[in-house]
C-alpha positions as CSV (number, residue, x, y, z in Angstrom):
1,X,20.3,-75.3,61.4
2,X,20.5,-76.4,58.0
3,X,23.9,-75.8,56.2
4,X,24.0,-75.2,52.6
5,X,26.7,-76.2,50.2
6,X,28.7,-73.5,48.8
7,X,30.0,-73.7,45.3
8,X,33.6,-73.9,44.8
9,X,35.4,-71.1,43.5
10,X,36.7,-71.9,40.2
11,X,40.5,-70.4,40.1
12,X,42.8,-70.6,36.5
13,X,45.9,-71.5,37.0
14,X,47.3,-70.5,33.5
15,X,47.5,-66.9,34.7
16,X,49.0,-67.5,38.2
17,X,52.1,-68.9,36.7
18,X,53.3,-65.7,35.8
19,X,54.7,-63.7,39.1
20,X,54.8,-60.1,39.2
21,X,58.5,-60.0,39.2
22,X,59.0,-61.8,36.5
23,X,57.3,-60.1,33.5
24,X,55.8,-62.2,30.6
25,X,58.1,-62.2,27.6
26,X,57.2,-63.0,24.1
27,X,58.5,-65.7,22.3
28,X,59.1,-63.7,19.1
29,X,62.9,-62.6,18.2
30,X,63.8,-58.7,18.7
31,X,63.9,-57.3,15.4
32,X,67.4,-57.1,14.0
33,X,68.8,-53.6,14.2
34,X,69.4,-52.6,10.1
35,X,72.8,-51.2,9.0
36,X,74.2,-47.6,9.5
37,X,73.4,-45.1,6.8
38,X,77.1,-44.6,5.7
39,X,75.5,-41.7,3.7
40,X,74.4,-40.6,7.1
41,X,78.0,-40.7,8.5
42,X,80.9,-38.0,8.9
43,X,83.5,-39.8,7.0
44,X,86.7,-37.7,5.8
45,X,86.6,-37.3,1.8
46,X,90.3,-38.3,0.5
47,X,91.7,-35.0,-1.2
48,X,93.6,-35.4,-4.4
49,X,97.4,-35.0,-4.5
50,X,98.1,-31.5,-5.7
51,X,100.8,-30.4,-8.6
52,X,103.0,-29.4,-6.0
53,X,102.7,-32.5,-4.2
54,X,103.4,-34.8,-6.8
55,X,106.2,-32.9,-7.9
56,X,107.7,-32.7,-4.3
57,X,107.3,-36.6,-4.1
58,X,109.0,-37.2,-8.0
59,X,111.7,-34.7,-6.6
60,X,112.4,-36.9,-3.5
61,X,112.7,-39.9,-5.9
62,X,115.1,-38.5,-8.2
63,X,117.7,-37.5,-5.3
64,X,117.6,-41.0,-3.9
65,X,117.9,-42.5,-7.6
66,X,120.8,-40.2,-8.0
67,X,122.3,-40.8,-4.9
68,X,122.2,-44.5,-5.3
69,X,123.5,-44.5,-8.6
70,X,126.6,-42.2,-7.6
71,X,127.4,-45.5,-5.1
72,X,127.0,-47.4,-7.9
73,X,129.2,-45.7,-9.7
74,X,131.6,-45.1,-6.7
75,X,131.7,-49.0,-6.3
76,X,132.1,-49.6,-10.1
77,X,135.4,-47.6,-10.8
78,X,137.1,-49.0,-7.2
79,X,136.1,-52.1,-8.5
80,X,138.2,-51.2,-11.8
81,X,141.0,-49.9,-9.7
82,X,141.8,-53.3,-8.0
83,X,140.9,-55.2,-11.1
84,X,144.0,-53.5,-12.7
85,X,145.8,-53.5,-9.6
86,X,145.6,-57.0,-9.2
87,X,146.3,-57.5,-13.5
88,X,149.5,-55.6,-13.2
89,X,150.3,-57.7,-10.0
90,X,149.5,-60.7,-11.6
91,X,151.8,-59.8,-15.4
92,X,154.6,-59.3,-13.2
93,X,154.4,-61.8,-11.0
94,X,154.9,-63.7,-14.5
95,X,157.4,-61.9,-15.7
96,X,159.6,-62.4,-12.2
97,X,159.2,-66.3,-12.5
98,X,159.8,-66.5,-16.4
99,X,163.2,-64.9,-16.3
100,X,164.1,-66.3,-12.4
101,X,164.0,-69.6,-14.2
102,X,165.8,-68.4,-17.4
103,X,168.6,-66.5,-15.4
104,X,170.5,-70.5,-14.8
105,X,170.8,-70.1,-18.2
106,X,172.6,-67.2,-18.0
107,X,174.7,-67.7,-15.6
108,X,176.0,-71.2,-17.3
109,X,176.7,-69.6,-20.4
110,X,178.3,-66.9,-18.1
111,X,180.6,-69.6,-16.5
112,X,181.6,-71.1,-19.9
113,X,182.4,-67.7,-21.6
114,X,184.3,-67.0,-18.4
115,X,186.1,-70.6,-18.6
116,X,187.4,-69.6,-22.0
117,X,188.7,-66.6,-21.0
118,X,190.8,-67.6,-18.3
119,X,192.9,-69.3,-20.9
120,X,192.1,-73.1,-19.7
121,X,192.3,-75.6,-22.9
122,X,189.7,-77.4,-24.3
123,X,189.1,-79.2,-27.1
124,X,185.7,-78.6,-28.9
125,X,184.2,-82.1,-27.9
126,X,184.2,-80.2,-24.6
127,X,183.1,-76.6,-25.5
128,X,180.2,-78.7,-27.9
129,X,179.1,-81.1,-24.8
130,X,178.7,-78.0,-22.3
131,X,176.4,-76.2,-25.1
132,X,174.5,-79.1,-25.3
133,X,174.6,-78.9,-21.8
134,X,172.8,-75.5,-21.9
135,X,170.6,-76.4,-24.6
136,X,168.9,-79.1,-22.9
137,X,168.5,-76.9,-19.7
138,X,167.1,-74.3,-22.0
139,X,164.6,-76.5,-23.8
140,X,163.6,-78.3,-20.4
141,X,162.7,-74.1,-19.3
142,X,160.4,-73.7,-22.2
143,X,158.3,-76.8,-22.0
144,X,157.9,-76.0,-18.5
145,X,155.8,-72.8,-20.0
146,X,154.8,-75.1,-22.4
147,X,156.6,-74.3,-25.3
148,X,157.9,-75.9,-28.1
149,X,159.1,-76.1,-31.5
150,X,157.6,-76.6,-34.5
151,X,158.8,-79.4,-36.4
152,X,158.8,-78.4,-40.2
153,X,161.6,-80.3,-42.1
154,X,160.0,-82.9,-44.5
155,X,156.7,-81.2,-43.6
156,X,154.4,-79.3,-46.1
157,X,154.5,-75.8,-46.5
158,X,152.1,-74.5,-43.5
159,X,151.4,-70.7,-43.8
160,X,149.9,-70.6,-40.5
161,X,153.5,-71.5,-39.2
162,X,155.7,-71.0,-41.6
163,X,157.3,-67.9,-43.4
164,X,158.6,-68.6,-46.5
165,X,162.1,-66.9,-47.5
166,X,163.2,-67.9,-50.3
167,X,162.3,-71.8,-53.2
168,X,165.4,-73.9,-53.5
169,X,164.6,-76.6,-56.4
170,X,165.7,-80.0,-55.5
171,X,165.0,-83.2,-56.3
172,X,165.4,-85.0,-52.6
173,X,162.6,-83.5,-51.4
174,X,158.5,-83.1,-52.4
175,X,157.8,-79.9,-54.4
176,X,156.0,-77.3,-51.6
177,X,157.6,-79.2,-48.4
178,X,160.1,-77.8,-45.7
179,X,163.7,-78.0,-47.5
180,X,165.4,-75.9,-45.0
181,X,164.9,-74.5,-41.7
182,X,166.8,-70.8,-41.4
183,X,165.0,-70.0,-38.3
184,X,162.9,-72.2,-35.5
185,X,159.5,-71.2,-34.9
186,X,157.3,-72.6,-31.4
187,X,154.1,-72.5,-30.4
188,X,152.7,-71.7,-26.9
189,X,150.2,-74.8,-26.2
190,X,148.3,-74.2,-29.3
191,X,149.2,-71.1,-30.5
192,X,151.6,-69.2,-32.6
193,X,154.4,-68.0,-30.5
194,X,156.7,-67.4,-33.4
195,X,156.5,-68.4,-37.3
196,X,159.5,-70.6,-38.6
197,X,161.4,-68.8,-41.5
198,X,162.1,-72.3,-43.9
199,X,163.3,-72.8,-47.3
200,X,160.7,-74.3,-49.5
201,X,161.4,-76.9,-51.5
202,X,160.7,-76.2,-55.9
203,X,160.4,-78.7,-58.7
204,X,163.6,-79.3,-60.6
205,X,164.1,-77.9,-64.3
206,X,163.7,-80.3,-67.0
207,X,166.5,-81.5,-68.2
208,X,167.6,-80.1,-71.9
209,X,167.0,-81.6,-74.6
210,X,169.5,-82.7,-77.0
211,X,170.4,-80.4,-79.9
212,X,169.2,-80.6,-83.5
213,X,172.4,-81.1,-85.8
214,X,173.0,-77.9,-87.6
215,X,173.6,-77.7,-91.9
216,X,177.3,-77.7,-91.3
217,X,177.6,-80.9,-89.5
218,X,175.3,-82.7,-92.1
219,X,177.4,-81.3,-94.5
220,X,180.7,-82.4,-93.3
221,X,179.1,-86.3,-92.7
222,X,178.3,-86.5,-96.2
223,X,180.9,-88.0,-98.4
224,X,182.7,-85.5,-101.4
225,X,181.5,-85.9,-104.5
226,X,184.8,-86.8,-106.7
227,X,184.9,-83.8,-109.2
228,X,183.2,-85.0,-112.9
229,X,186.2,-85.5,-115.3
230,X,186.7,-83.3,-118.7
231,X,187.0,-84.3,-121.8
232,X,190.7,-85.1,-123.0
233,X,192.3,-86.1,-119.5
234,X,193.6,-89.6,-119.0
């Protein structure tokens, strides 16, 4: 029994690598999806504002305007109030310490007038040293408000702080300066509290010159003639 030799069966081996379960896939990317047709879409279309919403929305804006300016306006005048509250507080607060500290004065020159009266002697060295007394307390008062007087004796003629009552012509003093002061004036730091009524110093006349002699007394220095003598007298 002769046995032939069979030809092997050729199998590929590219195609069995693929199972049925597995299903070939390509090696190409999907194809990207494109964009939506917004044309194609149901999108809402805005509607425009009617005249009666617009004026509904400027009506809503001029209430709260108005309302917020009538706080304003609320604030603004309590605001005044307490300003001129706390102004009239203030002036007499002022006013209570000014004449506290000028009522020692009065009651000094109170005691002293009441001194007198009960008869007590005293010679004016006395009544002239308690004045000064007060004077000094009185002047210590006003520089405490600072206050003082001007000093204008000597001093040019200021109108700014002087008032002028009357030209006295001298020749002890500068023509145009302070001669005399009627009444004190002071200032308040640096301004005028009161103007200083002064007499202002004037330029002397000239003095006169002397007189021309007159025809009489020329005639009476001349010596008489001795009268011419006639004919016939010895």
């Amino acid at each position: 029994m002769s046995h032939k030799h069979k030809k092997p069966i050729e199998i590929d081996l590219t195609e069995s690598k693929a199972t049925p379960a597995e299903p070939a896939t390509s090696s190409a990317a999907p194809p990207e999806a494109s964009p939506p047709d917004l044309a194609a879409t149901d999108l809402p279309t805005p509607v425009p504002p009617t005249a009666e919403d617009r004026i509904a929305a400027l009506e809503t804006d001029k209430a709260e305007l108005r309302d917020r300016m009538l706080r304003i306006a609320a604030d603004f005048d309590n605001w005044k109030k307490r300003a001129r509250k706390d102004q009239a507080d203030g002036e007499v607060r002022a006013r209570e310490s000014v004449l506290r500290d000028f009522l020692e004065i009065a009651d000094n020159l109170e005691r002293a007038t009441a001194s007198l009266g009960e008869g007590k002697e005293g010679d004016a060295k006395s009544i002239r040293d308690g004045v000064d007394l007060v004077l000094r307390q009185f002047r210590s008062k006003l520089e405490r408000y600072q206050i003082k007087a001007i000093e204008s004796v000597g001093q040019p003629f200021d109108p700014r702080f002087h008032e002028a009552i009357s030209q006295a012509p001298t020749a002890d003093a500068k023509p145009g300066s302070v001669l005399h002061v009627l009444q004190k004036g002071y200032l308040i730091g640096d301004k005028l509290l009161r103007p200083a009524m002064v007499v202002v110093a004037a330029a002397p006349p000239p003095p006169a010159e002397a007189s021309t002699p007159t025809a009489e007394a020329a005639g009476a220095a001349t010596p008489e003639k001795a009268p011419a003598r006639t004919e016939g007298e010895d």
